[in-house]
C-alpha positions in Angstrom: -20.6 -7.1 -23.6 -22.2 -4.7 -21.2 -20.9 -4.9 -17.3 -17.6 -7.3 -19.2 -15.3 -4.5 -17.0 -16.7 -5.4 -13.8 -15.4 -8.7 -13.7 -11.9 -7.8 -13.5 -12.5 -6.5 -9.8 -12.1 -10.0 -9.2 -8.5 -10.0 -10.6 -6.4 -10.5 -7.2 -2.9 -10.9 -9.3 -0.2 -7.8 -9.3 -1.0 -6.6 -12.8 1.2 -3.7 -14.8 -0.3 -1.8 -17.7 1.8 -0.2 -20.3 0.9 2.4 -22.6 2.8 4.4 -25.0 2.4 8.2 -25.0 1.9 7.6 -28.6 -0.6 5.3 -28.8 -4.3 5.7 -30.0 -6.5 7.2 -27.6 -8.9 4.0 -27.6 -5.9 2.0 -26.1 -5.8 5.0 -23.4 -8.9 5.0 -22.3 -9.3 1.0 -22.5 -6.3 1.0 -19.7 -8.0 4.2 -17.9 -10.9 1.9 -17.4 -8.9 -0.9 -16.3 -6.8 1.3 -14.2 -10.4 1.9 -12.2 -11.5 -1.7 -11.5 -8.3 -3.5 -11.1 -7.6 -3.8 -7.6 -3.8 -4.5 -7.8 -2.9 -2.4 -10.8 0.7 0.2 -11.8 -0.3 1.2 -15.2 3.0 3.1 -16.9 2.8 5.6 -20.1 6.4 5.2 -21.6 6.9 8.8 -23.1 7.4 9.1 -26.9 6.5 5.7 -27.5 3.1 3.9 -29.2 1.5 0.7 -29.5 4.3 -1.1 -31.2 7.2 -0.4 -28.2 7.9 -3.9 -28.2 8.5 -4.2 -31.4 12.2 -3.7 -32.8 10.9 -0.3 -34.9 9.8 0.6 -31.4 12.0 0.7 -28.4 11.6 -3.5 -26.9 14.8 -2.3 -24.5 12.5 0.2 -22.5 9.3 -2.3 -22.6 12.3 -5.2 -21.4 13.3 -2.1 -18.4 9.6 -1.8 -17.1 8.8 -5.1 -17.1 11.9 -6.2 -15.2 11.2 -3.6 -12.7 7.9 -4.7 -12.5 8.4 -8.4 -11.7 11.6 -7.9 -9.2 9.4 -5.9 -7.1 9.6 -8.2 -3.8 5.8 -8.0 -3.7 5.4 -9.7 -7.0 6.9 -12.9 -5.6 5.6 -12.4 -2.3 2.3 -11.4 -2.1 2.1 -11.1 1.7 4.9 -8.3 1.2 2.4 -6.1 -0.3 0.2 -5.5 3.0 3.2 -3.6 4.3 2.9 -1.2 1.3 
């Protein structure tokens, strides 16, 4: 699947990344690679958590916090708002 990564340059969409603190390191460096081609891209690390944050051994209330942050962004729903940035 060599040059696979490239074609998310063309990604124009907001995107948000999550990652746990926790989490296996092949997870981290899979979203530092997307962090580097995605044009439109907030990746977050949520401290003290892994993989399985959304899950209800894991803490789904902090996932639920980012993600509503995330999509209530004016920007999100407006993409012409995000020039101004």
């Amino acid at each position: 699947m060599k040059g696979t990564l490239e074609h998310f340059k063309a990604v124009r969409a907001e995107v948000l990344l999550l990652g746990g603190s926790e989490s296996p390191s092949f997870l981290k460096h899979t979203l530092d690679a997307l962090s580097r081609v995605l044009p439109n891209v907030e990746r977050v690390e949520l401290q003290g958590l892994s993989h399985g944050a959304a899950l209800d051994g894991g803490k789904p209330e902090r996932v639920a916090q980012e993600l509503r942050r995330f999509f209530l962004q004016p920007e999100i729903h407006n993409p012409k708002l995000a020039d101004v940035r």
